[in-house]
C-alpha positions as CSV (number, residue, x, y, z in Angstrom):
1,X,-45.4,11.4,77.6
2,X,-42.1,9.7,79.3
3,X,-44.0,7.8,81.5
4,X,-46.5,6.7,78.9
5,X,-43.1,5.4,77.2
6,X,-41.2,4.3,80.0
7,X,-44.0,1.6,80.6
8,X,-43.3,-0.6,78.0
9,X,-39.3,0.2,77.8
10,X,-37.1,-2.1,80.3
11,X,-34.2,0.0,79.8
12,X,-34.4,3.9,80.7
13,X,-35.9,6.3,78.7
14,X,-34.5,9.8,79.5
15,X,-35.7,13.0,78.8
16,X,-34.0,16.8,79.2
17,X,-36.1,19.3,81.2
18,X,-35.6,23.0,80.3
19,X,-36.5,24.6,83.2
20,X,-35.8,28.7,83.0
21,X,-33.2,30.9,84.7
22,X,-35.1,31.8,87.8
23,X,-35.6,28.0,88.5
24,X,-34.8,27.2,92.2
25,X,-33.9,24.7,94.0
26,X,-37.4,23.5,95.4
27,X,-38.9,23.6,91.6
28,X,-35.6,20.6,90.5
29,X,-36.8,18.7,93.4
30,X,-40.4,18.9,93.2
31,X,-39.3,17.8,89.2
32,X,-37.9,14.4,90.2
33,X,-40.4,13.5,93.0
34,X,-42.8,13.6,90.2
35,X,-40.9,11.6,87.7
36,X,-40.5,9.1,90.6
37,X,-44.3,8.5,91.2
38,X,-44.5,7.8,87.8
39,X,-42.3,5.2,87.6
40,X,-39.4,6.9,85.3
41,X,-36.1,5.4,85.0
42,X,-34.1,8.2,83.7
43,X,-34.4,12.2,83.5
44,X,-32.1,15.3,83.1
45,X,-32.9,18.8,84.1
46,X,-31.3,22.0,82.6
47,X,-31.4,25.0,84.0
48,X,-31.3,28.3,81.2
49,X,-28.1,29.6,81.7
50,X,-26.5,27.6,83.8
51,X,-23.5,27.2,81.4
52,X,-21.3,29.4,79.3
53,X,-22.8,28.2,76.4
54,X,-26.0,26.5,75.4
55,X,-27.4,25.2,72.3
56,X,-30.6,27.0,72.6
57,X,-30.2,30.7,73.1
58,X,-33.4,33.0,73.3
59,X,-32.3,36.7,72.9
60,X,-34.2,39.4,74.7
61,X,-35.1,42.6,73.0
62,X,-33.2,45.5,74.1
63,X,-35.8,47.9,75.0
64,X,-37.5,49.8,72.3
65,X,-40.6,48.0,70.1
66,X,-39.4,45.7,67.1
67,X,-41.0,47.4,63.4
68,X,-43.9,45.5,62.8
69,X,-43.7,43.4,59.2
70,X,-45.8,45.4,56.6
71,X,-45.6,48.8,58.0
72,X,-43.7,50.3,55.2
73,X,-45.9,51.7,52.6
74,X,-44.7,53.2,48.7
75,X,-45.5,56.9,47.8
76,X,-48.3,57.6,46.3
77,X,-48.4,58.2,42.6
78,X,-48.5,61.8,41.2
79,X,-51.4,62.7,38.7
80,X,-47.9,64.2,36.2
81,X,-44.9,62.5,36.1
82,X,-42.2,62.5,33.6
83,X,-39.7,59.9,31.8
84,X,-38.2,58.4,28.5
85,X,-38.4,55.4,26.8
86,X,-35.9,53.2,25.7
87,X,-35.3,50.8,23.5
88,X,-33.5,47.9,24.1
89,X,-33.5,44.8,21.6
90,X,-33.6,41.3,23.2
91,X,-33.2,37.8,21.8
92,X,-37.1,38.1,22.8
93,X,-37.9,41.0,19.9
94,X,-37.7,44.9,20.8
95,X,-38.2,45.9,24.2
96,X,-39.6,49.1,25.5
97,X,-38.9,50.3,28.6
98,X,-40.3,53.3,29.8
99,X,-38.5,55.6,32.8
100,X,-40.8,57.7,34.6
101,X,-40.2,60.2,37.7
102,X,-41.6,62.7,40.2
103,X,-39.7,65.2,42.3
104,X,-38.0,62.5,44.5
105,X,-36.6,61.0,41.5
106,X,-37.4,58.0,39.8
107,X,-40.5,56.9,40.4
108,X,-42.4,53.9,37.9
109,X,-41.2,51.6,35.3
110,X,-43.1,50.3,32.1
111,X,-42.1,47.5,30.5
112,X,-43.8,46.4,26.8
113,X,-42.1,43.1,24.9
114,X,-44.5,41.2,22.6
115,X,-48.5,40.9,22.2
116,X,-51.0,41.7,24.8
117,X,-51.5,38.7,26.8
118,X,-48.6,36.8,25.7
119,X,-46.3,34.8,28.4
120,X,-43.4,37.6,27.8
121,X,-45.5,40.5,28.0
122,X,-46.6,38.8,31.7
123,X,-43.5,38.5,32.9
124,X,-42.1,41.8,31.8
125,X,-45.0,43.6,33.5
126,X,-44.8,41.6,36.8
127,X,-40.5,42.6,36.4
128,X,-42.2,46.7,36.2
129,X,-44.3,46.3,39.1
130,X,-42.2,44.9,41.3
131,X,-39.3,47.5,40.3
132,X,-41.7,50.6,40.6
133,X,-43.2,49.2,43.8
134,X,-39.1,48.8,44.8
135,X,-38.6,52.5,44.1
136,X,-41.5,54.4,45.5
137,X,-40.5,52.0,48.9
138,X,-37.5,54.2,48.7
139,X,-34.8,51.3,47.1
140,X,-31.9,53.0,45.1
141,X,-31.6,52.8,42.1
142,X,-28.5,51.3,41.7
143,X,-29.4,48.6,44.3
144,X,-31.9,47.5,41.4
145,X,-29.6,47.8,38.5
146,X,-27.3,45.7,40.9
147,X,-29.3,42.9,40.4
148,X,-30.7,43.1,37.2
149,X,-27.5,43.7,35.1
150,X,-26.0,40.8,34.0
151,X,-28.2,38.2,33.8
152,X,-27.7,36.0,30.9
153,X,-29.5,33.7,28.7
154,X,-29.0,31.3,26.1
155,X,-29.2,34.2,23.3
156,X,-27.0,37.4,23.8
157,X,-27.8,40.7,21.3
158,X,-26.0,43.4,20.1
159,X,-27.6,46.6,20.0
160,X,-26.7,49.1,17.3
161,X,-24.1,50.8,19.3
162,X,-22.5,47.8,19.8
163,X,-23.3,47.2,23.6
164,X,-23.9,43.6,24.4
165,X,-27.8,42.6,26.1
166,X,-27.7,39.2,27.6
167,X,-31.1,38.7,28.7
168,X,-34.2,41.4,29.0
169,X,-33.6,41.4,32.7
170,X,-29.8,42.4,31.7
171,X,-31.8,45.1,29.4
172,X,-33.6,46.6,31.8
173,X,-30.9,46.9,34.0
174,X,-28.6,48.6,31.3
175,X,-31.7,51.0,30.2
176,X,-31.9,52.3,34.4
177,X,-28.2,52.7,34.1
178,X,-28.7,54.9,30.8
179,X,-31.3,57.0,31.9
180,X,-29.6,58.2,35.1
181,X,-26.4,58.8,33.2
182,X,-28.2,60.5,30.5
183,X,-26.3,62.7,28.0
184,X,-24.9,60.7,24.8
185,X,-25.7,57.4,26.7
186,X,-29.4,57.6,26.1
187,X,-30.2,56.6,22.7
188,X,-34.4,57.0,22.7
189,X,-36.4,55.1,20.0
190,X,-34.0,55.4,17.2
191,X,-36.0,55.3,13.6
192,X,-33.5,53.5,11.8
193,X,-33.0,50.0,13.2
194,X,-30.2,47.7,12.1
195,X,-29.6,44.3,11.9
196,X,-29.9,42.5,15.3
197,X,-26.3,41.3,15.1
198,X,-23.6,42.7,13.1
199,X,-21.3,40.9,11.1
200,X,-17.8,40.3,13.5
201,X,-14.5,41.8,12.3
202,X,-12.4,38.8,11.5
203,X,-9.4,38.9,13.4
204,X,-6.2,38.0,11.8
205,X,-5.4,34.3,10.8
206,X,-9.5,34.1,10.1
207,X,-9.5,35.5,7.0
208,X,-13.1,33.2,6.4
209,X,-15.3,35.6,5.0
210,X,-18.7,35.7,6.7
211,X,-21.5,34.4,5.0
212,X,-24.3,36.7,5.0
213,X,-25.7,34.4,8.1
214,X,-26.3,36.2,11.6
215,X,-23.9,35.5,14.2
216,X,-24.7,33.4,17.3
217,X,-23.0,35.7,20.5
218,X,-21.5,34.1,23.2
219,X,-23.8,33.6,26.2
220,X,-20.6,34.0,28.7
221,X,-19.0,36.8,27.3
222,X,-20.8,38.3,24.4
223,X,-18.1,37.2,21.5
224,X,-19.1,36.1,18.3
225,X,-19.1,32.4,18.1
226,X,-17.1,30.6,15.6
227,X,-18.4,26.8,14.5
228,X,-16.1,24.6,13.9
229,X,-16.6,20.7,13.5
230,X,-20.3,20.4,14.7
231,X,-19.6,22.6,17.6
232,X,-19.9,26.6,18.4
233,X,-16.8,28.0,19.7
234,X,-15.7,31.3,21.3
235,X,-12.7,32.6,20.9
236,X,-12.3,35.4,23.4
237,X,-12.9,33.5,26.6
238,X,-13.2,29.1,25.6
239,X,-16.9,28.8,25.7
240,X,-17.9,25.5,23.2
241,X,-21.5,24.0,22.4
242,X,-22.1,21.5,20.4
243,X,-24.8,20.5,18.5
């Protein structure tokens, strides 16, 4: 390719050589006599390892075979398992996420938010899948609540105890975290819902009474925004919209 280069180039066109470690001396020469007959200007050979350091390094397994990619395989499911289901509410409607486990611990997740065949209900399942398919592969738990908890959205919700949920992923993530504490923490399909937010307790020097209206939460922070002058305003940590 050089050559077929160098033939219509006056000046030199050079090119590096990689030749490997066990190179010798009669395989550099043999190298340039060929570049010659060809009618090359220019040429560099480099030798692998010749230097301290190199820009291309190619590390050498150290004994042993490498895992092959795919080889690890989830437990099969159980024909009995058992679990809970909690319910968590979202700025998406009431989520339902059921816990289940075997004797290894826990095992499957079900997620349910909106209709059959709606775009929420998709992506709630695909979330289920992918975190039961995490846990029978052996992932702990905690490494998934890890990454689910606190995720937020554009809508935070209070629940009835009070507890902030920024986003269903957040929801999920705080419903794991309940079921393996258990006790007190585990509030299961309560049959008396309340209000989706709650009405803030003003703070002193906002004596405003509230108006009946449900409170926008702060998407940072989960505060009860305040609108002032066109915009929304929090005042426990500075976060402003405006409309």
């Amino acid at each position: 390719i050089q050559a077929a280069f160098q033939k219509y180039v006056d000046n030199a066109v050079s090119k590096t050589i990689n030749m490997p470690n066990e190179a010798k001396i009669e395989d550099v020469a043999t190298v340039y006599k060929e570049a010659y007959k060809l009618g090359l200007k220019g040429l560099t050979v480099y030798r692998d390892g010749s230097r301290q350091e190199q820009v291309i390094k190619v590390a050498k397994s150290e004994g042993g075979e490498r895992r092959k990619p795919g080889t690890l395989a989830p437990r099969p499911r159980p024909n009995i398992t058992r679990g809970k289901t909690i319910k968590m509410v979202t700025e998406m409607g009431n989520c339902y996420i059921t816990i289940n486990e075997d004797e290894y611990g826990l095992f499957e997740v079900f997620i349910h938010l909106g209709k059959s065949g709606s775009s929420a209900m998709a992506f709630t399942e695909a979330i289920g899948r992918l975190i039961s398919l995490a846990l029978r592969s052996g992932v702990s738990p905690q490494e998934i609540i890890k990454q689910l908890k606190g995720i937020k959205s554009s809508t935070p919700t209070r629940q009835d105890t009070g507890e902030v949920v920024f986003s269903v992923p957040d929801a999920i993530g705080k419903a794991l975290e309940k079921y393996l504490k258990g006790g007190e923490q585990l509030e299961l399909l309560p049959s008396k819902s309340r209000s989706l937010m709650f009405k803030p307790i003003l703070k002193p020097g906002n004596e405003k009474e509230d108006s009946g209206r449900e409170q926008d939460l702060c998407p940072e922070c989960g505060g009860v925004l305040v609108h002032q002058e066109g915009c929304y305003i929090c005042m426990d940590c500075g976060y402003s919209k405006c409309e």
